[in-house]
N, C-alpha and C positions, 0 to 999 in steps of 0.2 A: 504494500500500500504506500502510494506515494505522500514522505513524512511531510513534504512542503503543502501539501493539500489539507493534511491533518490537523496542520497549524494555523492554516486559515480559517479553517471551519471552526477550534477552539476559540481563536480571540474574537471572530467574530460573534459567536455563541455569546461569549463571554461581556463584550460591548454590549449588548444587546437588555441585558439583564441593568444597566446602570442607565438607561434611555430613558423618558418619559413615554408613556404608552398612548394606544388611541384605541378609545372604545367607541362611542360615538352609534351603540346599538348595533356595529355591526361585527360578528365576527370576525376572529384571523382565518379560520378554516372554512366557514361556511358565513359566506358573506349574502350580506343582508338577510337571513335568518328572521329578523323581524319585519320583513316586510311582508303585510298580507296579503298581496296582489303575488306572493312569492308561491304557486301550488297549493294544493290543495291540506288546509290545514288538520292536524291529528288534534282535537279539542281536548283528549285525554291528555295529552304529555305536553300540552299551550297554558301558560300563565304568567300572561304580561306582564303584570306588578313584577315578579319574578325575573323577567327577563330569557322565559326559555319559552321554545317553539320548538315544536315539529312538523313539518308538511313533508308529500309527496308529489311525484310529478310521474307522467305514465306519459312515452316519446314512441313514434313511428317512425321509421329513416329505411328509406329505402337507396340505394346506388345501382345504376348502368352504368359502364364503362366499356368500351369498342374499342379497340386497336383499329390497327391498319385495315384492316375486314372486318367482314360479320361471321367470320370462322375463327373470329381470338375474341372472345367478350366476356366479362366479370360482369355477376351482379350480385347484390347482397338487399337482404332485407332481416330489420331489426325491428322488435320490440324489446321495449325496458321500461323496467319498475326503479324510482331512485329514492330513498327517502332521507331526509337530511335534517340535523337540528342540533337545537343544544337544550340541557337541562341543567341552572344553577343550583351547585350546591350553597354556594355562598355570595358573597355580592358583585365579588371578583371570579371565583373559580366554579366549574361548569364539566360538565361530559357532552363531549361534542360525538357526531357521528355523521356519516355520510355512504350508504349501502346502495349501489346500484348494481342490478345485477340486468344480464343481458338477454336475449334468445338470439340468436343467430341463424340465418340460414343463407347459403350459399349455393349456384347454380352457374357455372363458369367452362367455358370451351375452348381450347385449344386444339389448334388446325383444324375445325371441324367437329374435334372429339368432343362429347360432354365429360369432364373428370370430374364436376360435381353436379348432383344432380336434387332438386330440391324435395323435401320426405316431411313437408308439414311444418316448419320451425322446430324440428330435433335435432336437429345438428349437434346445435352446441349452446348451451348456457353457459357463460363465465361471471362473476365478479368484473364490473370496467371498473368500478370503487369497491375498495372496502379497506373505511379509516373510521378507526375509534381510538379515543384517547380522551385527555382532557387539556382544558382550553382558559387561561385567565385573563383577564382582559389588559392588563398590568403586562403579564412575562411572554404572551403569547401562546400557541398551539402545541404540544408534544404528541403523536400520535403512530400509532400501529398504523402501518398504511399499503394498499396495493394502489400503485401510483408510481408515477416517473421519478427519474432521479432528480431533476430539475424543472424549474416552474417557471421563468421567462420565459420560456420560445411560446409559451402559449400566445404571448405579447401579440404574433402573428396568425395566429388562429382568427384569417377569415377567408369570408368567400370558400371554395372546392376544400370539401375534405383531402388533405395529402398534399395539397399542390404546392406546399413549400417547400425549401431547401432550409433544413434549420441545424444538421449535425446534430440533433437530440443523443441520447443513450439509445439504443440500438433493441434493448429490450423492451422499450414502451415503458408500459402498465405492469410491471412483476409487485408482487407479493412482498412480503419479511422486509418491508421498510421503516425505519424508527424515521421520522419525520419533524423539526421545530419549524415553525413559521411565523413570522409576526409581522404585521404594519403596523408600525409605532403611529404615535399622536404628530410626531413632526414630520412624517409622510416616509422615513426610510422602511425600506423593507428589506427583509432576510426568511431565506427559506433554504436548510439543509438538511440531506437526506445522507442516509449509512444502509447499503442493504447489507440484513445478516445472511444471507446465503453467500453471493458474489463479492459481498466487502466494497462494493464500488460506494463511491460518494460524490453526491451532487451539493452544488452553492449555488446559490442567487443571492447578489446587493446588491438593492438599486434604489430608487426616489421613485416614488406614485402617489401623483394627486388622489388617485382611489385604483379600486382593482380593476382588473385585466379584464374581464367578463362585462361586466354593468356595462349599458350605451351611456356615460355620463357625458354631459355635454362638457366640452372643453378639458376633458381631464387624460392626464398622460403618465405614461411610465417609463423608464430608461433603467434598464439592465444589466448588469457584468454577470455573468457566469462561467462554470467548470463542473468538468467533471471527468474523475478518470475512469469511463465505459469504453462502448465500442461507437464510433461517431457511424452514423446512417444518413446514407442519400438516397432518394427517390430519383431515380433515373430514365421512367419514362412508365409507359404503360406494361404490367407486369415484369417490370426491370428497378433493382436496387444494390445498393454499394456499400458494402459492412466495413468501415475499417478495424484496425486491433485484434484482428483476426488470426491464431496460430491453432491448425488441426493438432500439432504435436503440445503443445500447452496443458499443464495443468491449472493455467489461473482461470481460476472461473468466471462466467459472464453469466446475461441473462437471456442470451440467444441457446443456439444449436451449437455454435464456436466458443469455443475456449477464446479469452483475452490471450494475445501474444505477450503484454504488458502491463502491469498495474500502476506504471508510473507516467504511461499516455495522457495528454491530458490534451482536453476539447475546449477549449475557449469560445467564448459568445458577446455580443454585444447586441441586445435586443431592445425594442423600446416599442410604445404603441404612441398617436394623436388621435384624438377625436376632437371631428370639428363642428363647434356645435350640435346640433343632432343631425346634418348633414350626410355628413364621412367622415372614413375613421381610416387610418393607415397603419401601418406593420414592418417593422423591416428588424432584420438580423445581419450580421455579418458573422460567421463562425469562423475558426483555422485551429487543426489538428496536424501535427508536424507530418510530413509524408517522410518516414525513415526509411524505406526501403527503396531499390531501384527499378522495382518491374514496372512494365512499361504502362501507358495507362489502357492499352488496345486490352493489353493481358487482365489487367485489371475490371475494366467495363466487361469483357466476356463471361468469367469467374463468380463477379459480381462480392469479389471482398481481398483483402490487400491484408497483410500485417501491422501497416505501417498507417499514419492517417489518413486523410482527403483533404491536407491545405486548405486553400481559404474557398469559401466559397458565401453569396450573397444575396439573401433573397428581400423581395419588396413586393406589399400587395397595398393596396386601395379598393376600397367598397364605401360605393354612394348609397347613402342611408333615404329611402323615401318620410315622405309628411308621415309621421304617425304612423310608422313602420308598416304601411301599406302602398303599395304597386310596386312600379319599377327599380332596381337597384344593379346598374352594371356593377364591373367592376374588373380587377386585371393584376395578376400577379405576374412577377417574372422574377426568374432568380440563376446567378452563373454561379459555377464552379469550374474545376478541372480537371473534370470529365465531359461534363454537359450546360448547354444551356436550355433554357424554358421559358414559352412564354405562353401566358394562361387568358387568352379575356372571356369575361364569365356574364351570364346575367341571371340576377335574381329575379322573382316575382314574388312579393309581402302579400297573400292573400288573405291573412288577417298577422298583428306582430305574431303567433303563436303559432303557423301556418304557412310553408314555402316551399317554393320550388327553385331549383337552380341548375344552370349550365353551362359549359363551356369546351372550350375544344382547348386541349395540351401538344404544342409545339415544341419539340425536344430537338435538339441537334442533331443527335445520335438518330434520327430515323424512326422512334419509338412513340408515334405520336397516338392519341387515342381522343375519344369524346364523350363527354362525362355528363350526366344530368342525376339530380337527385333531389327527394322529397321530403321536406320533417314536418311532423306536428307533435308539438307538446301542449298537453294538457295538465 
């Protein structure tokens, strides 16, 4: 485990604890919790004087995705239950939670072939959350968590599911994470993670007028991160790029691949703007050392390297309609040094809780595909 990493995350830990805090009603983990318009509320485990809430929210998301033909196509469709809250024990401290569990189904064709074939939503149910811990409004979040190592890249989470270039961990969503998270009172924020299986560790510091999620008008975030995982790029339509990749390795990851290293580290620079309620923008810069010499031909074929994936940049924009209804283009594109991409997408706000969306994925490499996809949450 890389010791320079380990000393970031303690002093930072450590600052953290001497800050003034920001409560402000709203969670560090599960932000705005007290708002009502937030799902649908549990009245059993709701006691405002108190300051605890629990709701639920029941989402639909379905995805198409085409390649080159209509003899290479992905589609997926999901239903999920999430429930999320907190309950104060005292004026400051609380049991927080957030349980979303998923159903999955898949139906996807290569050259022709069907290799998934759809059998009613049994596919697969997983866990996409599951964090419990406790939470004070003073020190912040500590929680048991299935969840990413790192929490800015979400900063760019908009428009097309995937369509970014962000060098995230590589394993998503894993399990056995100890997690602290805080947005203090004077807007810094810190969020590190330790997973006990792989021992990878993620950090976030940065400054945010408020979170990442919320459409708040005029409020923004700016981001430093790390983490020594496996850096991942999206490389076109059924095509991706793992680096820190050693089949002979016994450092554990949270892929199929062993880490070659635990002393790699993934650098980030993430930030969000929202403009007015207008639009909202996204951009990342990442750089992961590339230590080895295979060529990048070799590497784009393979689809993973030892060594990292340099720098690479991605930038999205999505225009917000009146009252989160009608029209919303919007356009990401992002380089690296393998490939470039360019995304323009459109939305339709059929009600704020209600949308469709699409666009067509321009890659370098020849891997271009056309995307549309559906959510409602209730």
């Amino acid at each position: 485990m890389n010791k320079n990493l380990m000393l970031v995350v303690a002093l930072s830990s450590s600052m953290s604890i001497n800050a003034l805090a920001k409560n402000k009603n709203d969670g560090n983990w599960i932000e705005n919790y007290l708002d009502k318009n937030n799902g649908s509320e549990l009245s059993q485990f709701t006691d405002y004087e108190n300051n605890s809430r629990w709701y639920y929210n029941l989402r639909l998301h379905a995805l198409s995705a085409v390649g080159s033909s209509t003899d290479d196509n992905s589609n997926q469709l999901e239903a999920s239950l999430r429930l999320r809250g907190k309950t104060m024990f005292t004026d400051d401290l609380g049991f927080t939670g957030d349980f979303w569990i998923k159903a999955q189904e898949n139906y996807n064709k290569m050259d022709g072939e069907t290799v998934n074939d759809y059998d009613d939503l049994d596919e697969d149910a997983t866990w996409e959350n599951f964090i419990v811990g406790v939470e004070s409004n003073k020190y912040g979040a500590l929680v048991y968590a299935k969840h990413t190592a790192n929490w800015s890249v979400f900063a760019t989470d908009i428009g097309m599911h995937g369509a970014n270039n962000i060098q995230g961990e590589a394993g998503g969503k894993n399990a056995g994470k100890i997690i602290y998270k805080n947005h203090f009172d004077n807007n810094l924020f810190i969020h590190t993670s330790y997973d006990l299986n792989s021992k990878i560790i993620g950090l976030d510091l940065g400054y945010q007028t408020d979170n990442i999620y919320p459409f708040r008008a005029d409020s923004y975030g700016v981001y430093f991160s790390v983490h020594n995982g496996q850096p991942f790029l999206n490389s076109g339509f059924n095509s991706s790029i793992i680096g820190n990749v050693d089949t002979d390795s016994k450092t554990k990851s949270d892929t199929d691949y062993n880490r070659h290293s635990d002393d790699l580290l993934t650098y980030s620079l993430s930030g969000y703007k929202q403009f007015g309620v207008k639009g909202r923008a996204g951009a990342v810069v990442a750089y992961s050392d590339r230590e080895d010499d295979v060529s990048k031909d070799v590497i784009r074929e393979r689809g993973y390297t030892e060594g990292g994936l340099g720098l690479s940049v991605s930038v999205s924009y999505q225009y917000l309609p009146d009252g989160f209804t009608g029209w919303a283009p919007g356009v990401t594109a992002s380089h690296d040094e393998f490939n470039d991409k360019f995304i323009p997408l459109v939305q339709y706000f059929i009600t704020p809780q209600i949308r469709v969306w699409g666009g067509h994925v321009f890659v370098s490499n020849g891997a271009n595909s056309t995307q549309i996809e559906f959510q409602a949450d209730f």
